[in-house]
C-alpha positions as CSV (number, residue, x, y, z in Angstrom):
1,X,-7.8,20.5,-6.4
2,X,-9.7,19.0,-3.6
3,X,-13.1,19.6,-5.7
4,X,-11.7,17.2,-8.6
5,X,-10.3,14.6,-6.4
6,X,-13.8,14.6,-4.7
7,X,-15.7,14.6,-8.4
8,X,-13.3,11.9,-9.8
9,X,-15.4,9.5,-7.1
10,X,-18.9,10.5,-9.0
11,X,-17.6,7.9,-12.0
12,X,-19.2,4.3,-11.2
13,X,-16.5,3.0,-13.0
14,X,-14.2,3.8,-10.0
15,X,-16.6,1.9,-7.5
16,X,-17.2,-0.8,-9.6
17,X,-13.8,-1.6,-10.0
18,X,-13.8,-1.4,-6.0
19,X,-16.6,-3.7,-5.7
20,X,-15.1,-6.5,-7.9
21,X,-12.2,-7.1,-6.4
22,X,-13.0,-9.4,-4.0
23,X,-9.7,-9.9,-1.8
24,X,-10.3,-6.0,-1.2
25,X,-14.2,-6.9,0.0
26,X,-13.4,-10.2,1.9
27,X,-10.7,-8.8,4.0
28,X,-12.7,-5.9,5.1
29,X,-15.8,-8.2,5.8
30,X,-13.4,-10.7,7.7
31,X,-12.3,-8.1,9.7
32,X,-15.3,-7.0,10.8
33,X,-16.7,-10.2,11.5
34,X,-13.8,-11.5,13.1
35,X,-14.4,-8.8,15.7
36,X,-18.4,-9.3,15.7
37,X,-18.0,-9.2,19.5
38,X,-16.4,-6.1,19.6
39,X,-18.8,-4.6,17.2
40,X,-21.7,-4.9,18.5
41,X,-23.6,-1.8,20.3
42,X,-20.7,0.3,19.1
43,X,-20.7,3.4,16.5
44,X,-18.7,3.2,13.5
45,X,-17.6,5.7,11.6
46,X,-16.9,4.8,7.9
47,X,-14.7,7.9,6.1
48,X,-15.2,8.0,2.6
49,X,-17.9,5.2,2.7
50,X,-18.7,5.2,-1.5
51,X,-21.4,2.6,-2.3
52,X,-21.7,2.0,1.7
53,X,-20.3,-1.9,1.8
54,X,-18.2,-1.2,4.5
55,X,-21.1,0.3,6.3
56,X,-23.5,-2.5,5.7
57,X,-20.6,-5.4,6.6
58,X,-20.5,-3.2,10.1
59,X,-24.6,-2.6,10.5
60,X,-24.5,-6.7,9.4
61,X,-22.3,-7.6,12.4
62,X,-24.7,-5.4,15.0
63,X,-23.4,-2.1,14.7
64,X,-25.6,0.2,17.1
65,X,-24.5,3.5,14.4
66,X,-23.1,4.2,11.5
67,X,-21.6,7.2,10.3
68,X,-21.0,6.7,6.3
69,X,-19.4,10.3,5.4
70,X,-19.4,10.4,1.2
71,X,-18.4,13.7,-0.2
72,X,-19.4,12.7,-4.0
73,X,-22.3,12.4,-5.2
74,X,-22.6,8.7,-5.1
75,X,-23.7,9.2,-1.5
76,X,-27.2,9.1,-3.0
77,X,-26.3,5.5,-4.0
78,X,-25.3,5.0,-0.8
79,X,-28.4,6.0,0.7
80,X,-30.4,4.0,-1.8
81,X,-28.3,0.5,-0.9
82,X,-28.8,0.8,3.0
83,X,-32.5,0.6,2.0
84,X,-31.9,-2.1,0.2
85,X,-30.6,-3.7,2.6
86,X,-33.4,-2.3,5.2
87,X,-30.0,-1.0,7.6
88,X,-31.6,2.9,7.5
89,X,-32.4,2.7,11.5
90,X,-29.1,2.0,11.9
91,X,-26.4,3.7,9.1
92,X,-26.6,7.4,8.4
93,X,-25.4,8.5,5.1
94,X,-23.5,12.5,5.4
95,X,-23.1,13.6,2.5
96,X,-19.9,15.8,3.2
97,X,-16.4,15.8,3.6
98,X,-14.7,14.5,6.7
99,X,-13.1,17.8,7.7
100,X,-16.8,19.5,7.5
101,X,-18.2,17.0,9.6
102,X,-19.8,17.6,13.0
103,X,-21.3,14.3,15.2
104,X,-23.6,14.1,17.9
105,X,-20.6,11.6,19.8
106,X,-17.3,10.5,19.8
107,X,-17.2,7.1,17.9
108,X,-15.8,3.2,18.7
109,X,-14.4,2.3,15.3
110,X,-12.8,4.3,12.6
111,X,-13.7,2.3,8.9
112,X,-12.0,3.2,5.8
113,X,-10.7,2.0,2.6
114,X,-8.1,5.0,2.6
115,X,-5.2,3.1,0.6
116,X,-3.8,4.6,-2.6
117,X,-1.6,3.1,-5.6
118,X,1.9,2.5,-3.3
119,X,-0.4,3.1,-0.4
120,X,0.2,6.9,0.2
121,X,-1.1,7.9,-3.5
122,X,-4.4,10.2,-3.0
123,X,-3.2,11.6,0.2
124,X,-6.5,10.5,2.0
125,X,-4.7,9.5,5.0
126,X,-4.3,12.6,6.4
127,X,-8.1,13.0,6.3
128,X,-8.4,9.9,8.0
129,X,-5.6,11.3,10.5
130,X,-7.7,14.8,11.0
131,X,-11.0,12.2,11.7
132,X,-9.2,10.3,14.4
133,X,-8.3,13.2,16.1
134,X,-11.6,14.9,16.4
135,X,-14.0,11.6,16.8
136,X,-12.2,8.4,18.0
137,X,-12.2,7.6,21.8
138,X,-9.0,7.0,23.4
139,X,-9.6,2.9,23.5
140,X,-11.2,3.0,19.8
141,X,-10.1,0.8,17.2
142,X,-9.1,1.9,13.7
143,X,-10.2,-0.5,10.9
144,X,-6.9,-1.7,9.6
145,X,-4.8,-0.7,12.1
146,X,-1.7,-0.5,10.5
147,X,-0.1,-0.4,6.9
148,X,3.8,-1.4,5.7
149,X,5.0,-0.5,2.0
150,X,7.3,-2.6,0.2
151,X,10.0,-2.4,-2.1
152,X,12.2,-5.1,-4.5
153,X,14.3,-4.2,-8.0
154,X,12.3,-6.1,-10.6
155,X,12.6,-7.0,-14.1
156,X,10.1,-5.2,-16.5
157,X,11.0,-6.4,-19.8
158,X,7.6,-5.0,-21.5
159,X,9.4,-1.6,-21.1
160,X,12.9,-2.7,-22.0
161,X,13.2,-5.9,-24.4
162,X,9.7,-6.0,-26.6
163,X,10.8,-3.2,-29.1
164,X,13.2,-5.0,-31.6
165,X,11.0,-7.1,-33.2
166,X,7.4,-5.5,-33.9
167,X,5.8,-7.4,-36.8
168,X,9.2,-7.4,-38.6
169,X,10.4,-3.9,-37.9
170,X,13.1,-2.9,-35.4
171,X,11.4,-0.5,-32.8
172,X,14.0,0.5,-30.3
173,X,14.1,4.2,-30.8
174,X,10.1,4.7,-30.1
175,X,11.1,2.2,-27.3
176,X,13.7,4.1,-25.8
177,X,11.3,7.3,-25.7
178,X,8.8,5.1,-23.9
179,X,11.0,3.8,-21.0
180,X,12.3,7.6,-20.7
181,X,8.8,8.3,-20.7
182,X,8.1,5.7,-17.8
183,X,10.6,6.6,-15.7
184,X,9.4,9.9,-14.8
185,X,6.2,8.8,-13.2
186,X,5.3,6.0,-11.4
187,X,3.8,3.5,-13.3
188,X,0.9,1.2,-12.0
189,X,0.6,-2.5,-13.7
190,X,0.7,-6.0,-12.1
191,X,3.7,-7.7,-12.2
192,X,4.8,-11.3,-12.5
193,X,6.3,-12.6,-9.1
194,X,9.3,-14.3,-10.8
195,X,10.3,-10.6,-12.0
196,X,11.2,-9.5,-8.4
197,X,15.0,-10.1,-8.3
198,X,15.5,-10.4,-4.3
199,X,13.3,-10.4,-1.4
200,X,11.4,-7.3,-0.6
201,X,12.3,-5.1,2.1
202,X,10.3,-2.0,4.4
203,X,10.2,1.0,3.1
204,X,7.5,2.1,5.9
205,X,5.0,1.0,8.8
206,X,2.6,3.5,10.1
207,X,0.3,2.9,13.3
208,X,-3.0,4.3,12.3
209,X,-3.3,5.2,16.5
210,X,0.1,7.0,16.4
211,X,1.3,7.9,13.2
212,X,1.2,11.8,12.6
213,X,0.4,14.4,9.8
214,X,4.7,15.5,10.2
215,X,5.7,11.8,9.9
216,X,3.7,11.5,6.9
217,X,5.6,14.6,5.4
218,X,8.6,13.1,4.1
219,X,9.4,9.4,4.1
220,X,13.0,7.6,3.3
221,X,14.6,4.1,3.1
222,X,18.3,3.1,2.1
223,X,18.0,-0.5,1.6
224,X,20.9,-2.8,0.1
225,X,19.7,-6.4,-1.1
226,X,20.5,-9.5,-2.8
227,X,19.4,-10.5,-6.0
228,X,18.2,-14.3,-5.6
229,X,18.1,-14.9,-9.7
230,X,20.5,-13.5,-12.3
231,X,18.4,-10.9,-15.0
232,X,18.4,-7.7,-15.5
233,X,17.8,-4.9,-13.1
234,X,14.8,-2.5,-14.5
235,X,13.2,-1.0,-11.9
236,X,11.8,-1.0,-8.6
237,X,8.4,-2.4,-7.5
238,X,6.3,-1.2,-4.7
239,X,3.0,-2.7,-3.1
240,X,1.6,-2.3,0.6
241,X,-0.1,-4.6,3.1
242,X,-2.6,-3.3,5.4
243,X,-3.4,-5.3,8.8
244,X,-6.8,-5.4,10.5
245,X,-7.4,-6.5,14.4
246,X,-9.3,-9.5,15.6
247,X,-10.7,-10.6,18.3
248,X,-10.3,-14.4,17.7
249,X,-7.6,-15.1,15.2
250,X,-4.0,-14.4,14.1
251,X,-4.8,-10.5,12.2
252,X,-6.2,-10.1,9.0
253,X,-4.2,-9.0,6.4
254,X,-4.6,-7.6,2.9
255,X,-2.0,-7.4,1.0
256,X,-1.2,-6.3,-2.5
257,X,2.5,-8.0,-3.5
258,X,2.9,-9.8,-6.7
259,X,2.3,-13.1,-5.1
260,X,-1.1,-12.2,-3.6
261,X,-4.0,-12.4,-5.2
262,X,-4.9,-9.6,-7.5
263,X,-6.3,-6.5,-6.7
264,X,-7.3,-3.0,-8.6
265,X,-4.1,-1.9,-6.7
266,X,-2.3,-3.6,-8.6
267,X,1.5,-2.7,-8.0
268,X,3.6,0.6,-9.0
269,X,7.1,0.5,-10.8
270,X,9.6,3.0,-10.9
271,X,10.9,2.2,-14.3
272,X,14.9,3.0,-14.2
273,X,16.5,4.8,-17.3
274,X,19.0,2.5,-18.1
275,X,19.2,-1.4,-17.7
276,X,21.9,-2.8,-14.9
277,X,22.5,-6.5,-16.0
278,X,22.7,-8.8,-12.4
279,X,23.8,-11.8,-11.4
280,X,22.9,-13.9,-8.0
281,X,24.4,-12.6,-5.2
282,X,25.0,-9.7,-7.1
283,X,24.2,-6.8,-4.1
284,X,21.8,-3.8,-5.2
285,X,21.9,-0.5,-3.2
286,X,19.4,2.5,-3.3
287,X,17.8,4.9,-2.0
288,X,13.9,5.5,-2.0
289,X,12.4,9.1,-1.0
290,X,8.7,9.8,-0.8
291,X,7.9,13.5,-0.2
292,X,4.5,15.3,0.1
293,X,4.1,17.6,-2.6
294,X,3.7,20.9,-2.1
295,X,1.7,21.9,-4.8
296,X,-0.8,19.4,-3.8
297,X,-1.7,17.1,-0.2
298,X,-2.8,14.6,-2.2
299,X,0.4,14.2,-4.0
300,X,3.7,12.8,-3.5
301,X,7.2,13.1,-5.3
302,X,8.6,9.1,-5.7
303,X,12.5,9.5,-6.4
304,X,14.9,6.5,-6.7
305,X,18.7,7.0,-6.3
306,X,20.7,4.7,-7.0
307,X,24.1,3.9,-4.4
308,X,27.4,2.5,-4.8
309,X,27.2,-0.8,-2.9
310,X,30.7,-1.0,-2.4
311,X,30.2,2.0,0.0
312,X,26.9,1.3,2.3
313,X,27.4,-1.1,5.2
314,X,26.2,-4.6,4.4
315,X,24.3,-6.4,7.4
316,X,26.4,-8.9,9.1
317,X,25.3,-12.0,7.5
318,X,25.0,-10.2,4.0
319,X,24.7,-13.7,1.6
320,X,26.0,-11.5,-1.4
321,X,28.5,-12.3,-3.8
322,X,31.1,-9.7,-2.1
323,X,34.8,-10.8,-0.7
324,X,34.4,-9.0,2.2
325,X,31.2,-10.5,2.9
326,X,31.8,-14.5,1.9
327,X,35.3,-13.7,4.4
328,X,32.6,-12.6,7.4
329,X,30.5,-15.2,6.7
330,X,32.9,-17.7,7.3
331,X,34.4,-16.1,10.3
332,X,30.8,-16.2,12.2
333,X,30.0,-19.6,10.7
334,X,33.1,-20.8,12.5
335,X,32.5,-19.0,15.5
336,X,29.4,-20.2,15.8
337,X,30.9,-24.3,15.1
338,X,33.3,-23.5,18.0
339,X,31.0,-22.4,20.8
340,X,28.6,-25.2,19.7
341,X,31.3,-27.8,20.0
342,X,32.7,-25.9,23.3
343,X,28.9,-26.3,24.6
């Protein structure tokens, strides 16, 4: 299994696809520049390094080392680009995996585009966990520095609505096999932001310095929200942000939402079965598990359950449609009138 995932990166498809998206590129080069200061004199190493741009933006901002580790065999492409860009004194392409690797040091900077579709897809983290580990000193930096996946019910009428009318011909059956069909996998597609139907809310944030392999294990959210448009309820939409450190300025951040601008991430969708028609202020409860497979490290198991939101606890100013919850939000609005007026 580990052979194929490593193979899969010998297609220059893949890279390419990785090299033209430029929000991916300019965040990572911000990053680095932003901490120039930092940088300088320091060894880097860069875990899964590909083409080597992540090594070169690091060598470019006065790098002492660089450590690009490339199991595939685009390493030799690697090598070939640091000479183009005259960086060999400096970056070292090692042609092996991570977990194989020995150095001559412990390093400053951990570098890595690590991020799978819904962030945890590929299951490279735990590489990049095993790396920091065995080579990053106790006051090195990891490059980002943190992560948080997201989650909103969404709209997704290509799957739903499209199938009545093809040319003429009423399609619904074949489109009933399709969105069964969908909803057993996660699907990956970008996603119009006016068909998130509330805001989104935290499924997880890791700390790249203290997250561990066990906390990557099994992950779980039971989130209740509020729809902010009527439509109908199809799905739910996950993307991730990733946060970098600077020196300088507020922290970098890349992020992959359906108002951001596009990248090869795109978004994932868990198409639901059935269709829930909403209104707003309508509340939506459910549950969202993400388990490690155990068939494969790379892997995980997405499951959506759906909860009765009549039974979860709503927050105390819950703005949904709900009796109970219009009756508490008057009771705290006119506490809050009295102790003004008191004051």
């Amino acid at each position: 299994m580990d052979s194929n995932y490593i193979e899969s990166y010998n297609d220059l498809q893949v890279h390419q696809l990785m090299l033209l998206d430029s929000a991916r590129n300019q965040a990572y080069r911000q990053a680095v520049f932003d901490n120039k200061d930092f940088i300088q004199g320091k060894i880097v190493l860069d875990i899964g390094c590909g083409t080597g741009i992540l090594s070169v933006f690091c060598a470019q901002a006065g790098a002492a080392k660089v450590y690009g580790v490339e199991a595939s065999g685009i390493n030799e492409i690697a090598k070939n680009i640091v000479k183009e860009n005259k960086f060999e004194n400096i970056i070292e392409i090692i042609n092996s995996r991570i977990e194989d690797v020995t150095l001559p040091s412990k390093v400053d900077i951990i570098i890595s585009e690590w991020m799978g579709f819904y962030l945890f897809h590929e299951g490279m983290l735990k590489s990049i966990l095993e790396a920091r580990d065995k080579f990053l000193k106790p006051e090195g930096v990891m490059f980002p520095e943190s992560a948080t996946l997201f989650a909103a019910p969404i709209s997704v009428p290509s799957y739903f609505e499209k199938w009545s009318d093809i040319d003429g011909v009423s399609m619904n059956t074949f489109g009933e096999k399709i969105r069964i069909e969908a909803s057993k996998k996660p699907v990956i597609s970008a996603i119009e932001p006016d068909c998130i139907l509330s805001d989104p809310e935290i499924v997880t944030w890791i700390d790249l310095k203290e997250i561990t392999q066990e906390e990557l294990k099994l992950m779980e959210a039971e989130h209740l929200v509020v729809c902010n448009k009527s439509g109908k309820y199809q799905g739910i939409c996950l993307w991730f942000s990733c946060t970098f450190p600077s020196q300088d300025t507020e922290p970098i951040i890349l992020s992959t939402g359906p108002e951001d601008p596009k990248t090869h991430w795109k978004q994932t969708i868990i198409v639901l079965p059935t269709e829930i028609e909403v209104e707003k202020g309508a509340p939506i409860a459910y549950k969202l598990s993400l388990k490690a497979s155990e068939d494969s490290f790379r892997k995980y198991n997405l499951e959506v359950t759906m909860l009765d939101s009549n039974e979860i606890q709503h927050p105390e100013y819950c703005s949904c449609y709900m009796t109970k919850c219009i009756v508490i939000r008057a009771m705290l609005d006119k506490y809050e009138k009295d102790n003004s007026a008191r004051a």
